[in-house]
N, CA, C and O atoms as CSV, one atom per row, in Angstrom:
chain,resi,resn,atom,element,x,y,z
A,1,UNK,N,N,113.013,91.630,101.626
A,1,UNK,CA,C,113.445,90.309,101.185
A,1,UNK,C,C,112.256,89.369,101.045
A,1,UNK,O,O,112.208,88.535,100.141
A,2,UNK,N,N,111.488,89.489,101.775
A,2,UNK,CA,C,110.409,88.644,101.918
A,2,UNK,C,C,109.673,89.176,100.367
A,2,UNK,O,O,109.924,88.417,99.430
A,3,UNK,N,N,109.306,89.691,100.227
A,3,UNK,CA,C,108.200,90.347,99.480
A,3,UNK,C,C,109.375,89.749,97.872
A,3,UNK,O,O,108.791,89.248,96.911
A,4,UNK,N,N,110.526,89.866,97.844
A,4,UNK,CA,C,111.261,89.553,96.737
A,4,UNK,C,C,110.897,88.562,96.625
A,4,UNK,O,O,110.174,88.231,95.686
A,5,UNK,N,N,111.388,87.557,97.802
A,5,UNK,CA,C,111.040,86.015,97.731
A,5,UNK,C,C,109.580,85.075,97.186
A,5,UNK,O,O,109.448,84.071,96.486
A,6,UNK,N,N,108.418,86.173,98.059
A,6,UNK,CA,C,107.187,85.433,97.692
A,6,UNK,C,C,106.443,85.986,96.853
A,6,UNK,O,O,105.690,85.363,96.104
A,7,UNK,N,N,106.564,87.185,96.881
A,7,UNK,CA,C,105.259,88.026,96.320
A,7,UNK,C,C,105.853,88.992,94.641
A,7,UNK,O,O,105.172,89.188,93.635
A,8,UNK,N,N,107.111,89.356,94.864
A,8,UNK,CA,C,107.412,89.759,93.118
A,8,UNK,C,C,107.117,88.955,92.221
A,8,UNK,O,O,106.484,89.360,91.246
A,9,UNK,N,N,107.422,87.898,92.309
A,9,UNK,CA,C,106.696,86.743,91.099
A,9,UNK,C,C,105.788,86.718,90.497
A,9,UNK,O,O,105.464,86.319,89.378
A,10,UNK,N,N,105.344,87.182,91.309
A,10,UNK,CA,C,103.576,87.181,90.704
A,10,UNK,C,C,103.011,88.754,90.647
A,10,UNK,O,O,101.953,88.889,90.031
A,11,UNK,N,N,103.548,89.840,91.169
A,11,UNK,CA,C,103.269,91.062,91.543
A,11,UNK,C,C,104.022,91.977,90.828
A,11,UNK,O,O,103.552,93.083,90.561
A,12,UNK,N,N,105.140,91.648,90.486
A,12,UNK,CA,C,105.980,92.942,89.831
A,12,UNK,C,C,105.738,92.763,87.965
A,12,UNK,O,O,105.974,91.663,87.465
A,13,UNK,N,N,105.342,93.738,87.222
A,13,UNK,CA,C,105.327,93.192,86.301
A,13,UNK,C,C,107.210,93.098,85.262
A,13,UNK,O,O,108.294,93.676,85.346
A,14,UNK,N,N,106.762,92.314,84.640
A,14,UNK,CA,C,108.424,91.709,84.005
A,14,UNK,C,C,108.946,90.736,84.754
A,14,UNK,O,O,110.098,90.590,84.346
A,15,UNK,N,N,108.754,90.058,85.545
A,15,UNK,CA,C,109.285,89.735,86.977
A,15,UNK,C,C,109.518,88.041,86.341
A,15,UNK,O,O,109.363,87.326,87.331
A,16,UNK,N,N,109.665,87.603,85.743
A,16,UNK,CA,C,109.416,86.468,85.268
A,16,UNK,C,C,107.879,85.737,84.489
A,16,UNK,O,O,106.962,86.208,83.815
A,17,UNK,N,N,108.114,84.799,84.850
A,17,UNK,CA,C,106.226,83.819,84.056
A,17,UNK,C,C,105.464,84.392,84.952
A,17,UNK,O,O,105.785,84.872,86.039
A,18,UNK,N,N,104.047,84.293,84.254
A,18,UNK,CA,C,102.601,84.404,84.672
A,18,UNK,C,C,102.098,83.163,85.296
A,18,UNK,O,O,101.309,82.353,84.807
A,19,UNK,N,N,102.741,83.135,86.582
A,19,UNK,CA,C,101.846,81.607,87.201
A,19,UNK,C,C,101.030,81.637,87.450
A,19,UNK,O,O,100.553,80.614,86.957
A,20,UNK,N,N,100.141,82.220,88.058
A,20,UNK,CA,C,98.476,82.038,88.649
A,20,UNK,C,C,97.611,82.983,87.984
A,20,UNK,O,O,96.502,82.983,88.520
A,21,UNK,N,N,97.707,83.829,86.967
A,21,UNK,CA,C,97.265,84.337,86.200
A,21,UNK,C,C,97.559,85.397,85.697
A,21,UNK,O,O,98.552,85.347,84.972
A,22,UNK,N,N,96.780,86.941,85.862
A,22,UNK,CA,C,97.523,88.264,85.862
A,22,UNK,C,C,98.854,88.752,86.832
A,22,UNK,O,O,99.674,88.040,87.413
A,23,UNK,N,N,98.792,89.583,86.802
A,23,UNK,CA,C,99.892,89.921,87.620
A,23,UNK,C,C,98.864,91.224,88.303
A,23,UNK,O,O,98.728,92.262,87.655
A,24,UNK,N,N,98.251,91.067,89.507
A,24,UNK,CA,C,97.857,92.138,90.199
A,24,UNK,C,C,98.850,93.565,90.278
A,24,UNK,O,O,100.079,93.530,90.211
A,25,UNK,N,N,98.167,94.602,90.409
A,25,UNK,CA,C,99.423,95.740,90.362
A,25,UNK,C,C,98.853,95.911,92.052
A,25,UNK,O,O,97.737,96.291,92.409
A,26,UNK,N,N,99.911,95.532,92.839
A,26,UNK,CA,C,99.191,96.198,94.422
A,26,UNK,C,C,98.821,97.628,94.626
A,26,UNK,O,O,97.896,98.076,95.303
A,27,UNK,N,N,99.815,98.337,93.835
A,27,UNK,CA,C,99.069,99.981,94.165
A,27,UNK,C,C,97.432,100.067,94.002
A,27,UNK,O,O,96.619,100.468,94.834
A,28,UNK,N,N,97.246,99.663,92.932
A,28,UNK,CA,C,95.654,99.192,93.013
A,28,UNK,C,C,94.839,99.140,93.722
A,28,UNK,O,O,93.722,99.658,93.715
A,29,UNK,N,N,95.649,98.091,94.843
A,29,UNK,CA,C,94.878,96.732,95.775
A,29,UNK,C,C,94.154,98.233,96.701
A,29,UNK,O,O,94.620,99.372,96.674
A,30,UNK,N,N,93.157,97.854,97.316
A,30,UNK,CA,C,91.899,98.635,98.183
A,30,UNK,C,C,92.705,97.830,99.645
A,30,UNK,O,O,93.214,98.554,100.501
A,31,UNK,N,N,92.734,96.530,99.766
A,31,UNK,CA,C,93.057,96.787,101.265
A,31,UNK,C,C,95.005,97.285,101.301
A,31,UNK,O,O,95.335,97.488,102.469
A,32,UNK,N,N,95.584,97.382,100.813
A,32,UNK,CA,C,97.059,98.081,100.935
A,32,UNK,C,C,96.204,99.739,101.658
A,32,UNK,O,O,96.814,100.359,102.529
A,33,UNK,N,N,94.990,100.189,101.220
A,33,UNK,CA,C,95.010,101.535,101.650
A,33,UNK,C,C,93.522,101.236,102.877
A,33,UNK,O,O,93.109,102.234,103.468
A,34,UNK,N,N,93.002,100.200,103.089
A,34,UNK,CA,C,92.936,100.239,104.263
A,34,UNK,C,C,93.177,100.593,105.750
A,34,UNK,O,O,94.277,100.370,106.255
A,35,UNK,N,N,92.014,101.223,106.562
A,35,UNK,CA,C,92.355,101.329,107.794
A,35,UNK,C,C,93.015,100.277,109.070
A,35,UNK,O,O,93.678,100.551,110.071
A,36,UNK,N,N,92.451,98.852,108.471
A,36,UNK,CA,C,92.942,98.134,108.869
A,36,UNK,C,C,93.896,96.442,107.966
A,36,UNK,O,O,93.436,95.614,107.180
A,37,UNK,N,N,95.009,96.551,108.457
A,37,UNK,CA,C,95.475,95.345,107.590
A,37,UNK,C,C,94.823,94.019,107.584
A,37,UNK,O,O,95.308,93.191,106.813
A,38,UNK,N,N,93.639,93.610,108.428
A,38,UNK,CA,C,93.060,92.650,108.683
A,38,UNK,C,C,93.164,91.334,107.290
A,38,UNK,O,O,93.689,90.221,107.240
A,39,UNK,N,N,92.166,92.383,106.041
A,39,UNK,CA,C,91.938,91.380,104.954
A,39,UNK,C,C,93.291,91.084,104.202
A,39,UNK,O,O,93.577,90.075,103.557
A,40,UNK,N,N,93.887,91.958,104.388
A,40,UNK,CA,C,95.557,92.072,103.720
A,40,UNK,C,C,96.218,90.802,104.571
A,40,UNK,O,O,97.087,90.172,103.967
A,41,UNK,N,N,95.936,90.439,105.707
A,41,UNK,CA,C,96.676,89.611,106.289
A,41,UNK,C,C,96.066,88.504,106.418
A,41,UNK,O,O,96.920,87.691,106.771
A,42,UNK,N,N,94.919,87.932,106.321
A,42,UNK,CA,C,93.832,86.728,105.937
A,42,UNK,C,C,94.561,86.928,104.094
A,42,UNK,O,O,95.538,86.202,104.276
A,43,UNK,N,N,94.653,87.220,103.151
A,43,UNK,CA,C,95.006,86.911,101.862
A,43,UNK,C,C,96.719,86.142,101.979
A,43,UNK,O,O,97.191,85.164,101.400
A,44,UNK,N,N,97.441,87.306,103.213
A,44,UNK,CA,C,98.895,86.634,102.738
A,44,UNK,C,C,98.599,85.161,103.492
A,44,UNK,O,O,98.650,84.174,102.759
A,45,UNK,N,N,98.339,84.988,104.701
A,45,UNK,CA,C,97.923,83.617,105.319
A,45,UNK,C,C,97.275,82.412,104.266
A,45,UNK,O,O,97.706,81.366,103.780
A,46,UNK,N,N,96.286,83.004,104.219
A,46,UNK,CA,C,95.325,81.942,103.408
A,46,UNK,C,C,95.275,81.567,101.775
A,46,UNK,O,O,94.827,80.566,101.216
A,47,UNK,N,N,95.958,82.856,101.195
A,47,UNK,CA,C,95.802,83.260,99.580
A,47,UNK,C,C,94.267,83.367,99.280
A,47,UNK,O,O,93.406,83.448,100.156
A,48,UNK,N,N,94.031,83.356,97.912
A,48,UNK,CA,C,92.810,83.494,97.271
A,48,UNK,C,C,92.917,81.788,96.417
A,48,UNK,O,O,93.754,81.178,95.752
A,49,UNK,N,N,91.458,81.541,96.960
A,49,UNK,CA,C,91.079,79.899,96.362
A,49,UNK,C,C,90.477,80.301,95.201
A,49,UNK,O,O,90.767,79.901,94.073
A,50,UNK,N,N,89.539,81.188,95.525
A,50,UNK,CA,C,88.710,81.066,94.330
A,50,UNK,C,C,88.453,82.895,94.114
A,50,UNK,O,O,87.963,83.710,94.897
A,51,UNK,N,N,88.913,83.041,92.971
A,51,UNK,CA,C,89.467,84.655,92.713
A,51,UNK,C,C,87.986,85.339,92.796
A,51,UNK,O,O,87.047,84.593,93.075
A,52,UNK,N,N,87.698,86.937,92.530
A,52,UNK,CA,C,86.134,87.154,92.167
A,52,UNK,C,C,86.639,87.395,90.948
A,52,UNK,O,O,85.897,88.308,90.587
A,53,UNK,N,N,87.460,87.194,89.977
A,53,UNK,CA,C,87.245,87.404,88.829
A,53,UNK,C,C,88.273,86.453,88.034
A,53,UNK,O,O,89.449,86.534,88.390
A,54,UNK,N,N,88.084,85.926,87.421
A,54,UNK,CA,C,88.902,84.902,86.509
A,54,UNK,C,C,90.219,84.996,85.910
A,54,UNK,O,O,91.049,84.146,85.585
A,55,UNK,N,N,90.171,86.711,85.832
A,55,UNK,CA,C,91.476,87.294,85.331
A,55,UNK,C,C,92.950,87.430,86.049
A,55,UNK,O,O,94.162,87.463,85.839
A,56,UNK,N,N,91.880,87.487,87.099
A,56,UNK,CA,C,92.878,87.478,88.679
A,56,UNK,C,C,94.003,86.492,88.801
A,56,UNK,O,O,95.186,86.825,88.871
A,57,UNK,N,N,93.545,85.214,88.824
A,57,UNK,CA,C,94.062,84.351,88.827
A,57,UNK,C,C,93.918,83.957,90.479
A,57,UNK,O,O,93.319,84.696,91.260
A,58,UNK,N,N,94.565,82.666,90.893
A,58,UNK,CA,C,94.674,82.153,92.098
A,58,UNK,C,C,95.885,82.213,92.933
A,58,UNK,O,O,96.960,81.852,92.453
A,59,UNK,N,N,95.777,82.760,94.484
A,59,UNK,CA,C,97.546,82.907,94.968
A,59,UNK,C,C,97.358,81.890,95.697
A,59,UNK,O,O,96.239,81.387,95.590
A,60,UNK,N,N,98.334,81.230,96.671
A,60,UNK,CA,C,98.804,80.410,97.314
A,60,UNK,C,C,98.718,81.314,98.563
A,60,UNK,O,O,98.677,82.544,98.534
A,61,UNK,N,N,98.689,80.218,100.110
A,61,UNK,CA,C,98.689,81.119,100.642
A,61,UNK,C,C,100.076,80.963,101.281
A,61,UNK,O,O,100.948,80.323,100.694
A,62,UNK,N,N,100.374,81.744,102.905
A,62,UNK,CA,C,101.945,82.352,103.003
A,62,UNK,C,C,102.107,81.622,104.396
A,62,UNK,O,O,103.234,81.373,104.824
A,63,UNK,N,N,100.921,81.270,105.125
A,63,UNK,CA,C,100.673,80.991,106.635
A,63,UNK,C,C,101.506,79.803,106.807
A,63,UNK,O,O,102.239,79.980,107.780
A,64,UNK,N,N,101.677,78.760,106.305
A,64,UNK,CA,C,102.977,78.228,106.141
A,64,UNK,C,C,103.882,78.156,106.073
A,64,UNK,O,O,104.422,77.071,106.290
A,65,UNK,N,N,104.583,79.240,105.738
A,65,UNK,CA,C,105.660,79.624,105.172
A,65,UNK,C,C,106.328,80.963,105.660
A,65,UNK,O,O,107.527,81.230,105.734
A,66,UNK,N,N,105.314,81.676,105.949
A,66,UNK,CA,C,106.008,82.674,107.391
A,66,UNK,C,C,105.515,83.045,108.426
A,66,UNK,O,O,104.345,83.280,108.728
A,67,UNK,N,N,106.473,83.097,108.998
A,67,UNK,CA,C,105.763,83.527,110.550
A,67,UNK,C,C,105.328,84.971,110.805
A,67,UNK,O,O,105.622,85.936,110.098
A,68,UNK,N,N,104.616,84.981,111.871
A,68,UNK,CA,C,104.090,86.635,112.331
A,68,UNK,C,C,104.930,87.424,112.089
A,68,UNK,O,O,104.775,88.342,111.283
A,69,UNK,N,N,106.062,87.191,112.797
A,69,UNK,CA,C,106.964,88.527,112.298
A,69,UNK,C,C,107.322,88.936,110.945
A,69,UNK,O,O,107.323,90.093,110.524
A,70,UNK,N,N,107.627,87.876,110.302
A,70,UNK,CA,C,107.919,88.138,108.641
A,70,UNK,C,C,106.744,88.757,107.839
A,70,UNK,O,O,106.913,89.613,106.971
A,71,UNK,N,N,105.266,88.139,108.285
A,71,UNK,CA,C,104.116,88.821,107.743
A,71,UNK,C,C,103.952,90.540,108.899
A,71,UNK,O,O,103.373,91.515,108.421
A,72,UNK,N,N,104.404,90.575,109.982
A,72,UNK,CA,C,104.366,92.032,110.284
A,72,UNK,C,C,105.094,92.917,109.031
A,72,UNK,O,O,104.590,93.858,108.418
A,73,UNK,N,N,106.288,92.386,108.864
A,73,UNK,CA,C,107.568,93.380,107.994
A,73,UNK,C,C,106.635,93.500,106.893
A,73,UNK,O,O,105.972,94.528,106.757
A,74,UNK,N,N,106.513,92.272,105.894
A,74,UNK,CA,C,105.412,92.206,104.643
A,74,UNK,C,C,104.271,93.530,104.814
A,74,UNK,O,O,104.141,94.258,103.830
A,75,UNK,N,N,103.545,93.801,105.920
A,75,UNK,CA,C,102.588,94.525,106.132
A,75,UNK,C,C,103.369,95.619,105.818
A,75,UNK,O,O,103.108,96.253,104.795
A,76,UNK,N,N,104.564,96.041,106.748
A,76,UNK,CA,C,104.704,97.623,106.710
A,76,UNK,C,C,105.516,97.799,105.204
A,76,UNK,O,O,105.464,98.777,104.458
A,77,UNK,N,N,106.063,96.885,105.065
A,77,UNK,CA,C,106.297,97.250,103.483
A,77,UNK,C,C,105.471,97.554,102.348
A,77,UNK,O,O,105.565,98.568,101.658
A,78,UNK,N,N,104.652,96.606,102.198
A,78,UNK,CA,C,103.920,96.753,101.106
A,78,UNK,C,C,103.117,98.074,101.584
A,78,UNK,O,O,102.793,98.871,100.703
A,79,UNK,N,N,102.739,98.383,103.082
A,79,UNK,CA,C,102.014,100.081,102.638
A,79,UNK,C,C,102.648,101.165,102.853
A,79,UNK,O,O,102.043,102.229,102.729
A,80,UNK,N,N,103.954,101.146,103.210
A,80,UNK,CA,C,105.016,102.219,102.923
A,80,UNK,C,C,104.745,102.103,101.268
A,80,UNK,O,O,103.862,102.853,100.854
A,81,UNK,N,N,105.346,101.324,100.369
A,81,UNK,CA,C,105.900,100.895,99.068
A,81,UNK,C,C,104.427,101.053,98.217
A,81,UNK,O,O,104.513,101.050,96.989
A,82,UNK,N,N,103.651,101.133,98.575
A,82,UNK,CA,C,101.885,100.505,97.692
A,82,UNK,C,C,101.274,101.934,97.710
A,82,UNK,O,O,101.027,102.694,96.773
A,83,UNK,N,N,101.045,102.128,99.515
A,83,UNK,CA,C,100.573,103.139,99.386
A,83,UNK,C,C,100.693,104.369,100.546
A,83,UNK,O,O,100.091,104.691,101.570
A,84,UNK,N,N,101.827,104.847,99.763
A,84,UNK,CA,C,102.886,106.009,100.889
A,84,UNK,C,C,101.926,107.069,101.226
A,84,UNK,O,O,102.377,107.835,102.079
A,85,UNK,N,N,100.526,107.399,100.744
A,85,UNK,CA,C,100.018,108.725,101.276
A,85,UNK,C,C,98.686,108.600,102.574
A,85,UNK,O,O,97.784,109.326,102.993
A,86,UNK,N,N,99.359,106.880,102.927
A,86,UNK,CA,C,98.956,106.085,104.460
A,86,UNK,C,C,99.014,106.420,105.356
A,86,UNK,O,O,100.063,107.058,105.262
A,87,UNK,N,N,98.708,106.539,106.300
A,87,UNK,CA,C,99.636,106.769,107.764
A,87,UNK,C,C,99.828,104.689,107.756
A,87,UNK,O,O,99.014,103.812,107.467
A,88,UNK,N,N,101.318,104.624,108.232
A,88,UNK,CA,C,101.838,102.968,108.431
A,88,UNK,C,C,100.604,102.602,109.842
A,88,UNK,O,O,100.099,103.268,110.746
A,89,UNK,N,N,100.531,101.302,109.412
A,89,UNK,CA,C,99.996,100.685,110.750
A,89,UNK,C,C,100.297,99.978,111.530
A,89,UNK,O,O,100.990,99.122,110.980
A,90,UNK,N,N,100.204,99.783,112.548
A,90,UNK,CA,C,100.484,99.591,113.607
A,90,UNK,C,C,101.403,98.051,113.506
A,90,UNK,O,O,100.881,96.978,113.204
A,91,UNK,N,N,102.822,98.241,113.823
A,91,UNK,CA,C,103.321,97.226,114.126
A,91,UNK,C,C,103.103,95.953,115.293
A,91,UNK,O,O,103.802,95.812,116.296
A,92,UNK,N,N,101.786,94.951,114.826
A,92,UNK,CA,C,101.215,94.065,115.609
A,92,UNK,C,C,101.204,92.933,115.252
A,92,UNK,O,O,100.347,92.636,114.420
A,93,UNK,N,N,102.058,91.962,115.694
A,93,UNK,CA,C,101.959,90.639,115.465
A,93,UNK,C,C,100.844,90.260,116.092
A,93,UNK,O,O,100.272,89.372,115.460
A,94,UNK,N,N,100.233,90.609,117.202
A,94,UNK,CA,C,99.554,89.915,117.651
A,94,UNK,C,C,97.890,90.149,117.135
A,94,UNK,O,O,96.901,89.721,117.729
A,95,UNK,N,N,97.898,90.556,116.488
A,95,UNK,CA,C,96.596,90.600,115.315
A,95,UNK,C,C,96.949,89.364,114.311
A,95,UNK,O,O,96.269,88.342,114.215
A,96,UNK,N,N,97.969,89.608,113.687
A,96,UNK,CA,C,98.609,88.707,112.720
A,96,UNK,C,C,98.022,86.900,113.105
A,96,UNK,O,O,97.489,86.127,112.310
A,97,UNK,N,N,98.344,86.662,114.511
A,97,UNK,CA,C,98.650,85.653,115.337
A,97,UNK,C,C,97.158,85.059,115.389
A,97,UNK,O,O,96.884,83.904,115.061
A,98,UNK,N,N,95.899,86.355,116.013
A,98,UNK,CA,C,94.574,86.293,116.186
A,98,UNK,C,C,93.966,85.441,114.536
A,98,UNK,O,O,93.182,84.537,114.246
A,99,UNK,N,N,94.861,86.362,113.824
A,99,UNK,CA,C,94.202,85.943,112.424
A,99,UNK,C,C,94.742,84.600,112.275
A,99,UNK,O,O,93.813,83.875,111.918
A,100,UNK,N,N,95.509,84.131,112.355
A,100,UNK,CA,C,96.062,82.630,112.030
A,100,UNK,C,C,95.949,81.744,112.909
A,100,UNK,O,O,96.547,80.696,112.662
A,101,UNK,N,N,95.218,81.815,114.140
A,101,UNK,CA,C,94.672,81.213,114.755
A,101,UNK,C,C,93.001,80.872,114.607
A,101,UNK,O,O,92.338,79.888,114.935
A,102,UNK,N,N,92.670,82.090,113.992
A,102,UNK,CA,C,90.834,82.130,113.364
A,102,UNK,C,C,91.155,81.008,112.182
A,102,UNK,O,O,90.786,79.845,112.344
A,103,UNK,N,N,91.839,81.409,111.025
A,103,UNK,CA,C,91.928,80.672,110.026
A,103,UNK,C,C,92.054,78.730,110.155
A,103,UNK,O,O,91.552,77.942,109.354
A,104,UNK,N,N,92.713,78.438,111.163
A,104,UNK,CA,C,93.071,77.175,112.024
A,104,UNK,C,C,92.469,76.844,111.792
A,104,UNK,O,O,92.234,76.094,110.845
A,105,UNK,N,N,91.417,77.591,113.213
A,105,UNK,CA,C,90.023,76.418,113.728
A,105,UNK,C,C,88.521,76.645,113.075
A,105,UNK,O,O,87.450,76.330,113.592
A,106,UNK,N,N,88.786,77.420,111.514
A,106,UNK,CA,C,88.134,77.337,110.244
A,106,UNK,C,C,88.824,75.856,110.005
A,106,UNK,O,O,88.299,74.897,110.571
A,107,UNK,N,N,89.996,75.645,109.174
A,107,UNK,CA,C,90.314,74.384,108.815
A,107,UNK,C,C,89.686,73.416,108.714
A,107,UNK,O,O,89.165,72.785,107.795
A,108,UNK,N,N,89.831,73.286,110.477
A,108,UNK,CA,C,89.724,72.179,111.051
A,108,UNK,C,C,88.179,71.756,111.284
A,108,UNK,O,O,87.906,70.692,111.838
């Protein structure tokens, strides 16, 4: 549900308008097949400000808008769904938590 809500919009192609630019294909994405979800979970938190490539376009970020647990589920979905020949990782909010607490007292 989550992933319907925030992330098809911009991720599935057909899915409606092109808001922030391309439409990334996540199977693609390098951290979905990561050992660790770290950068995967600094992007849904924070989004991308400034893309490395223009084509990309810009996301919004999610750290607002959901909590640890909803970004845990987000995690194991998108690498069941992205990239099934994974081993899943580790169901940890409290990485999630570490990371959105780093991002903070960046902010600030």
């Amino acid at each position: 549900r989550v992933y319907q809500n925030a992330c098809a919009v911009c991720h599935e192609a057909g899915s409606g308008p092109t808001l922030f630019g391309v439409k990334p294909q996540l199977a693609l994405n390098t951290n979905l097949h990561a050992a660790s979800p770290d950068n995967l979970v600094q992007v849904i938190l924070n989004g991308i400000q400034a893309p490395a490539d223009d084509a990309l376009g810009y996301m919004p970020g999610f750290g607002d808008s959901l909590d640890d647990r909803q970004i845990a589920d987000l995690l194991g979905y998108l690498r069941e769904r992205f990239a099934p020949e994974e081993k899943a990782w580790p169901d940890d909010t409290k990485t999630i938590n570490r990371l959105r607490m780093q991002a903070q007292a960046h902010a600030h």
